[in-house]
C-alpha positions as CSV (number, residue, x, y, z in Angstrom):
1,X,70.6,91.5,123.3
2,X,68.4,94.4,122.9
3,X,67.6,96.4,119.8
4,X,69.9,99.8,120.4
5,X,73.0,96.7,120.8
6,X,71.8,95.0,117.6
7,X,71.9,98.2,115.7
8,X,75.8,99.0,116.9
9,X,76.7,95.3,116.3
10,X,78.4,94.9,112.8
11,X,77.8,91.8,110.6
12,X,79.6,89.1,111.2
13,X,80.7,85.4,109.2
14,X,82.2,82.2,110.4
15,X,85.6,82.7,109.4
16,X,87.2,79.4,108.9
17,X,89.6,77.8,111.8
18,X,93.1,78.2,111.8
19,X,95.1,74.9,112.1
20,X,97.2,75.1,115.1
21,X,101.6,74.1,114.5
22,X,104.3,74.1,116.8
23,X,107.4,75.7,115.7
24,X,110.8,74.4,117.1
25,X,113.2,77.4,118.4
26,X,116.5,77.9,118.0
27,X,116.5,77.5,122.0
28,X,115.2,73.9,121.9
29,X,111.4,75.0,123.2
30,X,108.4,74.5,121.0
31,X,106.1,77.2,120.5
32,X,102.3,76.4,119.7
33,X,100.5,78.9,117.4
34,X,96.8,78.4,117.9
35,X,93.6,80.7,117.1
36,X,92.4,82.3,119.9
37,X,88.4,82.9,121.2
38,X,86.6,85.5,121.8
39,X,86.2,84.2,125.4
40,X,90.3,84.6,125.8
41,X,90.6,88.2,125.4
42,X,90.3,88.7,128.8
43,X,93.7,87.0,129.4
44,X,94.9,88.9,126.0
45,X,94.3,92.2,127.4
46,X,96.3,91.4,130.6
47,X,99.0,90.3,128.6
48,X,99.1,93.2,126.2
49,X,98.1,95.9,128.8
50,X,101.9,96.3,130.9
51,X,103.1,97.1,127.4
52,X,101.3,99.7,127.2
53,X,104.0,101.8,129.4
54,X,107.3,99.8,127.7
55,X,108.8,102.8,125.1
56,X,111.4,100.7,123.6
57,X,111.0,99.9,120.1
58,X,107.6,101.5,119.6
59,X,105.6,99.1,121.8
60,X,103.9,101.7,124.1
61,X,102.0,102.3,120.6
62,X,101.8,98.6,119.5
63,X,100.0,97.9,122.5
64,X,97.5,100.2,123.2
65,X,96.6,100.0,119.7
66,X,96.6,96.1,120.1
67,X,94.5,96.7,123.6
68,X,92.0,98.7,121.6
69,X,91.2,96.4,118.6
70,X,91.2,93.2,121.4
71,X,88.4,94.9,123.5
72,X,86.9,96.3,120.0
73,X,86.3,92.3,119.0
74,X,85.4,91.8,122.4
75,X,83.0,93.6,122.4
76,X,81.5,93.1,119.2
77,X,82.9,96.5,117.7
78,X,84.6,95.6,114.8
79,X,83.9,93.0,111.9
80,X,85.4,89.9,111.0
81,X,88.5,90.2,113.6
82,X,90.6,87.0,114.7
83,X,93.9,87.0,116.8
84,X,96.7,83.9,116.7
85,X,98.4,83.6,119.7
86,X,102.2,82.1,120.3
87,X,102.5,79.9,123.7
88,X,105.3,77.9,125.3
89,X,104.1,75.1,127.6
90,X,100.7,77.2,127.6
91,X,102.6,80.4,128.3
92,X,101.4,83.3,125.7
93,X,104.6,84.6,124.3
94,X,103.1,86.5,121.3
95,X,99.8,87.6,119.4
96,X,99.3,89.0,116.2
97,X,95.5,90.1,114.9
98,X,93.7,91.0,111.7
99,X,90.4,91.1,109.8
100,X,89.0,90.4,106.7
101,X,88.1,93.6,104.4
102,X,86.4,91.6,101.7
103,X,87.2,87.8,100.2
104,X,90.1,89.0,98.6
105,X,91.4,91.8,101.0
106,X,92.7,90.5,104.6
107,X,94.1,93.6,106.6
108,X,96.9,92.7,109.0
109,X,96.7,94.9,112.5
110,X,99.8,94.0,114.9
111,X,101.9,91.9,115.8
112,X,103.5,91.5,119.5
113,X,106.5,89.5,120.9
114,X,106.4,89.1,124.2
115,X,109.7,87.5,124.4
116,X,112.5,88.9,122.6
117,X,115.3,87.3,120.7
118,X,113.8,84.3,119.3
119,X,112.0,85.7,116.4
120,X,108.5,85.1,117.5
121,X,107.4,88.2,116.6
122,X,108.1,86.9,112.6
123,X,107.1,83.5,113.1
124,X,103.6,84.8,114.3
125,X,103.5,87.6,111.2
126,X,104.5,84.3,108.8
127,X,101.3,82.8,110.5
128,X,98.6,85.4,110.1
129,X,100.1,85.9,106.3
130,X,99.5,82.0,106.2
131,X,95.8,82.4,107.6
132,X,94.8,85.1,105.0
133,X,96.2,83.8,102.2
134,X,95.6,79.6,102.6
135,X,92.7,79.1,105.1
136,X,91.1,82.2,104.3
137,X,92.0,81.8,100.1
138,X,92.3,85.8,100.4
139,X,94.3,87.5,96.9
140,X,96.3,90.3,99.5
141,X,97.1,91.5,102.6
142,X,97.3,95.4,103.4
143,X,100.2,96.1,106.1
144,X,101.5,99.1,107.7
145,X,104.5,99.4,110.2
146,X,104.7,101.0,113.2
147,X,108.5,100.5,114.1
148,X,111.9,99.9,111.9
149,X,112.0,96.5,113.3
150,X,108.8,96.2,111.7
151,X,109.5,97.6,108.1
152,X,112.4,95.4,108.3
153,X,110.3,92.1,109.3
154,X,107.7,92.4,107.1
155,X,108.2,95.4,103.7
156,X,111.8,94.1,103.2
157,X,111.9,90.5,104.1
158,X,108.8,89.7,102.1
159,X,109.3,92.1,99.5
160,X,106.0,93.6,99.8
161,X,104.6,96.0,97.3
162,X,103.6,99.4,97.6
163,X,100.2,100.6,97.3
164,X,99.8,104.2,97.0
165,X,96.9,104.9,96.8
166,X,95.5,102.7,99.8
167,X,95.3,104.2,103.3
168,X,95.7,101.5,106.1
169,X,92.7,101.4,108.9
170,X,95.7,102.1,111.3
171,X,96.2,105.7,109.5
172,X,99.7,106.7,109.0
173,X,101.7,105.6,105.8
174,X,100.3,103.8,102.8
175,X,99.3,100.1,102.9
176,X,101.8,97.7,101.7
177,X,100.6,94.4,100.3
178,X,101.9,90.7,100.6
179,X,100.0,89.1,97.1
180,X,99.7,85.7,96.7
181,X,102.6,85.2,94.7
182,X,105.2,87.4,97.1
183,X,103.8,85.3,99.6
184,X,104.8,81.7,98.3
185,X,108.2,82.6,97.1
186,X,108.7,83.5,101.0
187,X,107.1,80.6,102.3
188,X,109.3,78.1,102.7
189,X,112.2,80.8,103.3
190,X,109.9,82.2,106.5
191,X,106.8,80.4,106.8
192,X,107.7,77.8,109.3
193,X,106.1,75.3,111.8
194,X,104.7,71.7,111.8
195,X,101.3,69.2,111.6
196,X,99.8,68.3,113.3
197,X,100.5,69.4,116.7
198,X,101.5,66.0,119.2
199,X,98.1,65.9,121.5
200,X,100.7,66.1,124.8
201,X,101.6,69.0,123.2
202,X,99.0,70.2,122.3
203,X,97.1,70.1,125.6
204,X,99.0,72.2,127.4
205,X,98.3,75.2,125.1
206,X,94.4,75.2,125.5
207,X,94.6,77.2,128.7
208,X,96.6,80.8,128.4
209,X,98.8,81.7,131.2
210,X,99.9,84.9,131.4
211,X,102.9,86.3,133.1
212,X,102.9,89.2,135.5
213,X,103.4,92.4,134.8
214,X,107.2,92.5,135.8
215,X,108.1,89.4,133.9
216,X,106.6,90.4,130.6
217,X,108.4,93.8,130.7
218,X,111.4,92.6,131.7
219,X,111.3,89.9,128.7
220,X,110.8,93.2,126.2
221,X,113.5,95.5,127.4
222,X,115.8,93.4,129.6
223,X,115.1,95.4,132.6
224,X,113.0,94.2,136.2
């Protein structure tokens, strides 16, 4: 790495691993939620990329915004990023990333399901809030919402508070916060999964297989 690349590099700290669960869905398949690597954002960006064109519930947004802050931590562009990743027999089904601001602060970016129907998409937002707020020992989590399926998962079905005077990195509204406390009086009501993973199990999610193009829009809005 040369100098002018040092300079544009931000700092960065060993966050600490998140422990991977399995969730059982109501359809009988078990879901493996995992912390992803650096080295898998390749296959992240070509699952997140044919969403880019889907219009339906704001996820033409969602994922180019998603696309933007994978490649950013790719490419060593933003600080202290991390992305958890849903898979079904090593099938990626759904992401969500963040950051850390501070200790304290964790800032939640997006969250994408990539199947619909079987509430991924808040069993993946239940496991970042669990990363920030017990592995990472943070105090709050900003959140914004790009969607009304979104302020519905995450302002109203966590009760999250209102902070007025905080702008989210993502622009827009406001932040919202999910404190410590909101958090565990919603925990065992949403935050769901179990330990450890069965090693069977747990093999065949440490390879990511993504779907083509076709399939993964035709999971989102039902159409080939």
């Amino acid at each position: 790495m040369d100098q002018k690349e040092a300079m544009l590099r931000p700092s960065e700290k060993a966050l600490p691993p998140y422990p991977p669960k399995f969730v059982n869905l109501k359809n009988g398949e078990k879901m493996v939620i995992r912390q992803a690597s650096r080295e898998e954002v390749p296959a992240l960006l070509k699952a997140v990329s044919p969403l880019m064109t889907v219009e339906r519930d704001f996820y033409d947004i969602v994922g180019a915004r998603t696309y933007a802050e994978l490649l950013g931590w790719k490419l060593y562009r933003v600080r202290d990023e991390y992305c958890l990743v849903g898979l079904i027999d090593g099938v990626i089904v759904g992401q969500v990333n963040g950051r850390t601001m501070n200790d304290d602060i964790g800032v939640s970016y997006h969250t994408i399901a990539m199947r619909r129907g079987l509430r991924i998409g808040s069993l993946l937002f239940a496991a970042k809030m669990e990363y920030h707020l017990e592995h990472l020992g943070q105090k709050e989590v900003y959140i914004v919402a790009e969607s009304p399926i979104g302020f519905q998962r995450w302002m109203t079905e966590y009760g999250l508070e209102e902070r007025p005077n905080v702008q989210h990195e993502l622009g827009g509204v406001p932040s919202w916060s999910l404190t410590k406390d909101l958090y565990l009086k919603a925990k065992d009501r949403l935050v769901l999964g179990e330990r450890p993973v069965p090693e069977e199990l747990l093999e065949t999610s440490k390879k990511i297989t993504v779907p083509d193009a076709d399939t993964l829009i035709k999971q989102i809005t039902g159409k080939a």
